[in-house]
C-alpha positions as CSV (number, residue, x, y, z in Angstrom):
1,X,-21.1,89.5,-98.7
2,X,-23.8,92.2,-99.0
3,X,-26.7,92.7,-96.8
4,X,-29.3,95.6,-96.5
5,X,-31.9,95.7,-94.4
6,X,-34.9,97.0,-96.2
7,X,-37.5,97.5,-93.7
8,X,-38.5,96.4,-90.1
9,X,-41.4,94.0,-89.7
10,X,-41.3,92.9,-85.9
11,X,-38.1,93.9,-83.7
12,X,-38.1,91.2,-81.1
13,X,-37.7,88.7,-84.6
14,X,-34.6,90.7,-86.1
15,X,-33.2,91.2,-82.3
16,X,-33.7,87.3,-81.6
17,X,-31.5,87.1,-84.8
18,X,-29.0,89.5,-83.6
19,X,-28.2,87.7,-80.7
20,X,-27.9,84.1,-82.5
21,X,-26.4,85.2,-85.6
22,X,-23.0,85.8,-84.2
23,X,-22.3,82.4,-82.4
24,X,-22.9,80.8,-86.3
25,X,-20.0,82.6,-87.3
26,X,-17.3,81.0,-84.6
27,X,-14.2,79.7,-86.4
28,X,-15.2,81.5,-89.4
29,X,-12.4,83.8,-90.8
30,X,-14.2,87.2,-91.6
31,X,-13.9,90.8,-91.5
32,X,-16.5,92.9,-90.7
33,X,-16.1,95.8,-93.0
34,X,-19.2,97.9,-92.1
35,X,-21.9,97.0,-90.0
36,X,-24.8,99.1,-89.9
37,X,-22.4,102.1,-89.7
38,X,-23.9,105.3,-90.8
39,X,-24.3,105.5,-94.9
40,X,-25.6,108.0,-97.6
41,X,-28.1,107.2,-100.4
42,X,-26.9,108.4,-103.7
43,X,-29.3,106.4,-105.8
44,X,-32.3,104.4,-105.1
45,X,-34.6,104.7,-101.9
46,X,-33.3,104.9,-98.9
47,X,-32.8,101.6,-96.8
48,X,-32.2,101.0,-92.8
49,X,-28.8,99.7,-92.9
50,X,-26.5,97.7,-94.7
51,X,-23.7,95.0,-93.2
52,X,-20.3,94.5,-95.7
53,X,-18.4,91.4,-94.8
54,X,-15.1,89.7,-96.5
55,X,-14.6,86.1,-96.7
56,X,-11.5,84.1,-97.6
57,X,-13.6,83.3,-101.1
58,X,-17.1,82.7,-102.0
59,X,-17.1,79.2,-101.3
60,X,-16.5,79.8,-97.7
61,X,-19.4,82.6,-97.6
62,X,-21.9,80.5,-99.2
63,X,-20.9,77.6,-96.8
64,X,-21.5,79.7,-93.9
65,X,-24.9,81.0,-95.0
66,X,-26.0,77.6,-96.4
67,X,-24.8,75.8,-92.8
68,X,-27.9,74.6,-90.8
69,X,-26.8,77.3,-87.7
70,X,-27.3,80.0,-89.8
71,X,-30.9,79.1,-91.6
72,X,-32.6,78.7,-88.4
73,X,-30.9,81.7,-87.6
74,X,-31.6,83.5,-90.5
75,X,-35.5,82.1,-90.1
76,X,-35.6,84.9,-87.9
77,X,-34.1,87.5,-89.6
78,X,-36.6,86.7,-92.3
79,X,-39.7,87.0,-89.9
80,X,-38.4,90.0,-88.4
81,X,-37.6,92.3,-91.2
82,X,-36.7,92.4,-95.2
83,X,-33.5,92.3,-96.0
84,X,-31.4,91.9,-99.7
85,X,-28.3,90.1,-99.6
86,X,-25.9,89.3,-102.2
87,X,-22.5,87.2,-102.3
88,X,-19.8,89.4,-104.0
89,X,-16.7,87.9,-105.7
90,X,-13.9,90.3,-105.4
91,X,-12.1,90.7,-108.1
92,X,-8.0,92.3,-108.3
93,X,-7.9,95.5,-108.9
């Protein structure tokens, strides 16, 4: 899963989410591959920050996003900046 943070609209909304994003995720077997680390833009304009995480498979990620914890959490997230997100199916290589 895939998520860049465009723009900030209102910083006590996205830090509101950042503290109740992380409790949705208890019991959920992830790895946090980047988050918000420092990046460089090699195409396309620039954005704030981008979060890479790996689930067990799709069905698990889209179960977490869709689970009721999450969209009130992400209801904030929303309000407090714009973001892109994208679920990723890895594929062997």
């Amino acid at each position: 899963m895939i998520f860049i943070r465009e723009k900030t609209i209102d910083r006590a909304e996205l830090e509101s989410y950042w503290s109740k994003a992380p409790a949705t995720l208890e019991g959920v077997p992830i790895k946090v591959l980047s988050s918000y680390g420092p990046h460089t833009t090699l195409e396309g304009p620039n954005v704030e920050g981008v979060v890479i995480v790996e689930f067990p498979s799709v069905e698990i990620a889209r179960q977490w996003y869709d689970s009721p914890a999450y969209q009130d959490a992400v209801n904030l997230r929303k309000r407090g900046a714009i973001y892109r997100g994208w679920i990723v199916e890895g594929t062997p290589s």
